[in-house]
N, C-alpha and C positions, 0 to 999 in steps of 0.2 A: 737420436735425432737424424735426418733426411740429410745428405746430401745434396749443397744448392745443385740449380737447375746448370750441367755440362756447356762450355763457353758458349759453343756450338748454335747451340739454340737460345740464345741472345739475339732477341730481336734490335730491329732499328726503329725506333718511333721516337723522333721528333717532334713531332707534332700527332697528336689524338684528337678529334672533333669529333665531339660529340652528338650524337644524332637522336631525336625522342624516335623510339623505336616504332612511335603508332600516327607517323608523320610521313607518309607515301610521297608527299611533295618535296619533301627533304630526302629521305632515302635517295629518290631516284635521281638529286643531283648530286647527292654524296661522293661517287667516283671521278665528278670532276673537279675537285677538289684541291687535290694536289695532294693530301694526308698521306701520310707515313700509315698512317691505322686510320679504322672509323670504329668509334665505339656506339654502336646502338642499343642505347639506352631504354630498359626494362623499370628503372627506379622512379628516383626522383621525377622527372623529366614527364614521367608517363600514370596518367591518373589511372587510380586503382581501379574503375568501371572500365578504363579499356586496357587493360595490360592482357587479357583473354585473347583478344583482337591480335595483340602486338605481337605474344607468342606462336601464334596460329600464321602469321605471314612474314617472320621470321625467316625460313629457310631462303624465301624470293627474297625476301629484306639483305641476308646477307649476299647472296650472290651478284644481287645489282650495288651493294655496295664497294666489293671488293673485284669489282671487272676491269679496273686499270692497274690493278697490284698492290693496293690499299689490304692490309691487316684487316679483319673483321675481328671485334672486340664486342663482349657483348657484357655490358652492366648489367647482374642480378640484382633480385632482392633480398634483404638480411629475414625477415622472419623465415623459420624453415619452412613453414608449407608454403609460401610465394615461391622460395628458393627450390624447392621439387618442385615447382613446376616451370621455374625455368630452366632447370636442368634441364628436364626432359623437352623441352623447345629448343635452347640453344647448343646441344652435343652434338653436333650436323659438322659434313664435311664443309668447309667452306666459314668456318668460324677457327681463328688462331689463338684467343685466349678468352677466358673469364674472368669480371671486374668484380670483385669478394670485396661488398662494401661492410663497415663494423666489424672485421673482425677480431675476435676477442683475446684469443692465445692460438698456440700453436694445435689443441686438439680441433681446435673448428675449422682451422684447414685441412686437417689428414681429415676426418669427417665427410669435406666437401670434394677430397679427394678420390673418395673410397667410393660415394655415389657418380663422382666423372669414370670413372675405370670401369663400373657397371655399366654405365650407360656408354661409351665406346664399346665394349663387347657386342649389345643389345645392337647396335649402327655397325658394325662390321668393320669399326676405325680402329689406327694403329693404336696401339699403348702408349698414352703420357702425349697423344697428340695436343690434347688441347690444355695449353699454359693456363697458368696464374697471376694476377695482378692484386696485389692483396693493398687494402683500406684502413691506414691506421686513424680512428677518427675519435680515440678516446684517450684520456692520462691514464687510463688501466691498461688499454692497449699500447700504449708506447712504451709504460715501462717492461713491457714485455716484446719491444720492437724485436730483438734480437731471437728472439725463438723465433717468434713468426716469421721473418723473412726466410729463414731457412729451415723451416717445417717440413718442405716436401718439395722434389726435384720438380714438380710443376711450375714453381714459383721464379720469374724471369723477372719483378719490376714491384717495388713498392713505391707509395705515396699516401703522402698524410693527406687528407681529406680538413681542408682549413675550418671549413663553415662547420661541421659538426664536431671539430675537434676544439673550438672556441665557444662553441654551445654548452659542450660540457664540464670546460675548463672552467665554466661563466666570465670569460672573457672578451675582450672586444675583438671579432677577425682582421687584422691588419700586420703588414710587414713585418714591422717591431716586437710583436706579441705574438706570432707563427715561427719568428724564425727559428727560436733553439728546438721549437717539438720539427718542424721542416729538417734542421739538420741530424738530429737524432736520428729518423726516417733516415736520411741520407746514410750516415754513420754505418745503422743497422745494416742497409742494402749493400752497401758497398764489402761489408765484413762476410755477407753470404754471398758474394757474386755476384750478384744480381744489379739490373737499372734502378737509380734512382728518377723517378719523375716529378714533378713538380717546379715551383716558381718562386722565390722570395721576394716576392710585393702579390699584385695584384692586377689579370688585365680586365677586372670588369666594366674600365672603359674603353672598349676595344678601338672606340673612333679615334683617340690618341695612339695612332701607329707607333707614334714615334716616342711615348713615352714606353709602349708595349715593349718596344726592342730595347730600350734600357734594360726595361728588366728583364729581357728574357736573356740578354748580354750579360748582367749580374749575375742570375743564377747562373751560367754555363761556368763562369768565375766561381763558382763556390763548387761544381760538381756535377748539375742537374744535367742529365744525357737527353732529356725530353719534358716537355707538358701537354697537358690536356687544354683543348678551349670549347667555347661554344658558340663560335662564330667566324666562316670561313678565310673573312681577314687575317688573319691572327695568322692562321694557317703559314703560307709563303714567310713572315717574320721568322715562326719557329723555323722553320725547315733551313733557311739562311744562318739566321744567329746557333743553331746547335752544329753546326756543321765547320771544323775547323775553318781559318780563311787559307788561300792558296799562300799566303803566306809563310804563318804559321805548318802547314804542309811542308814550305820550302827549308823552313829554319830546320823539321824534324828531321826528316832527310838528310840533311848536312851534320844534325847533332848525332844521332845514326852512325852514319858510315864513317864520319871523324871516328868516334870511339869504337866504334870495330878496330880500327888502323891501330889505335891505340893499346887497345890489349892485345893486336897480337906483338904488340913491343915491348908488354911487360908494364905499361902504364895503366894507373889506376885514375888519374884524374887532368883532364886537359882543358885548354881554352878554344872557344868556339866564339868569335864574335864579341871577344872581350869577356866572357863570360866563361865562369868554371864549369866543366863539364866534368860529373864523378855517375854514379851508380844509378842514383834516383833518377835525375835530372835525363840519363840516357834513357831508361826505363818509361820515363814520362812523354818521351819522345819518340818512343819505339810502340806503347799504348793509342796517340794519335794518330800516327802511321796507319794503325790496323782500325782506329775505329773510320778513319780517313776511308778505309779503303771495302770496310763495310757499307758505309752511305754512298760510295759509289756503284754498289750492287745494288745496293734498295732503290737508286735514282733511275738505273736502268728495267728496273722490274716497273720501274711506276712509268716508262716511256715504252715499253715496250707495247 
């Protein structure tokens, strides 16, 4: 088995909006956006009579998408001969990852690996340029989370796929009935290094802001480092709610450099603010630190 994808190249996405890929009016406000990524979308989103259209204006697609520092992400499709032919549309410089919806176990990723690695050669791009975002959206596929996330060092970011993972499950999609396959998903990611994305409820009402930030405050609470949406509102929520607050910032810092002070005194557990400070707890504050200090590069790429 693959070694996950090196810390390194662990993206920042917060927030993903989603873009139908054969939507010229949308692409080309995409980068005002504010997204962490834009995923332009070859699947669902995009009817089988023009997905030909979609692939073919792709290369302009992404580059006006990602002209303020926005990720370009691009959703395939799961049948293979769709999926050859987006291959061969989305392997372009100017694309940071591919969205592997359905996939099944760990051989359909090295698979989708083995024709990315051909087709950077054929493009003159580096090796292992362009990541993975893998699609757990089945009970076959998730009791196989754990291979799959860490299949192949491309792989930076899973997410259960709720709508077709309650299709199959013949379940109802909500909250209550997503969350333990949503943490599974999480579990699995987290054990290969990799981002967990996704949301434990739902914002398909995106017009309730304020109920949006509940939940995208909840998930941040269980683990989720980012979501996807389909509607640029949403956007500014995520990018706020997954982002420690200056607070929390402050508290890390202090929990930090207290315990440095302290081991070098021979101490293994101290108090910060009333509260015990041992190994984990320093750990966990020394982890927000750095992804702190990640999302202030990715804010400056995106102001830049």
């Amino acid at each position: 088995m693959s070694e996950a994808a090196p810390q390194e190249t662990i993206p920042v996405w917060r927030s993903m909006l989603y873009v139908p890929a054969n939507n010229s009016r949308f692409i080309d406000k995409a980068h005002t956006r504010g997204a962490d990524a834009i995923i332009l979308d070859l699947e669902d989103s995009v009817p089988a009579s023009e997905r030909d259209a979609a692939r073919a204006m792709l290369g302009a697609s992404a580059e006006k998408a990602g002209q303020a520092g926005a990720d370009v992400v691009v959703r395939v499709n799961r049948p293979d001969a769709e999926t050859e032919a987006d291959l061969e549309a989305a392997v372009i410089p100017g694309v940071r990852a591919l969205m592997l919806p359905k996939v099944d176990d760990a051989s359909h990723v090295r698979a989708r690996a083995d024709a990315v690695q051909a087709l950077e050669t054929k493009q003159g791009m580096e090796a292992g340029a362009i990541k993975f975002i893998v699609m757990i959206e089945s009970p076959a596929a998730l009791l196989k989370a754990a291979e799959i996330t860490a299949a192949h060092p491309r792989i930076v970011a899973a997410y259960l796929g709720g709508e077709d993972f309650a299709t199959a499950a013949g379940m109802v999609p909500d909250p209550e009935t997503l969350f333990l396959p949503k943490m599974m998903t999480l579990f699995a990611a987290r054990a290969a290094g990799i981002i967990p994305l996704g949301m434990i409820g739902t914002v398909a009402d995106y017009q309730d802001l304020d109920a949006v930030r509940d939940t995208i405050r909840h998930s941040r609470k269980f683990g989720f480092e980012g979501a996807s949406c389909i509607h640029p509102s949403v956007v500014p929520v995520l990018n706020e709610e997954m982002t420690p607050s200056p607070g929390e910032v402050d508290r890390a810092h202090r929990i930090v450099e207290a315990y440095a002070g302290a081991e070098k005194e021979g101490l293994g557990a101290i108090t910060v603010d009333g509260m015990m400070i041992d190994v984990p707890v320093a750990e966990r504050a020394a982890a927000l630190l750095k992804r702190h200090a990640a999302i202030q590069i990715k804010n400056n790429a995106l102001t830049e």
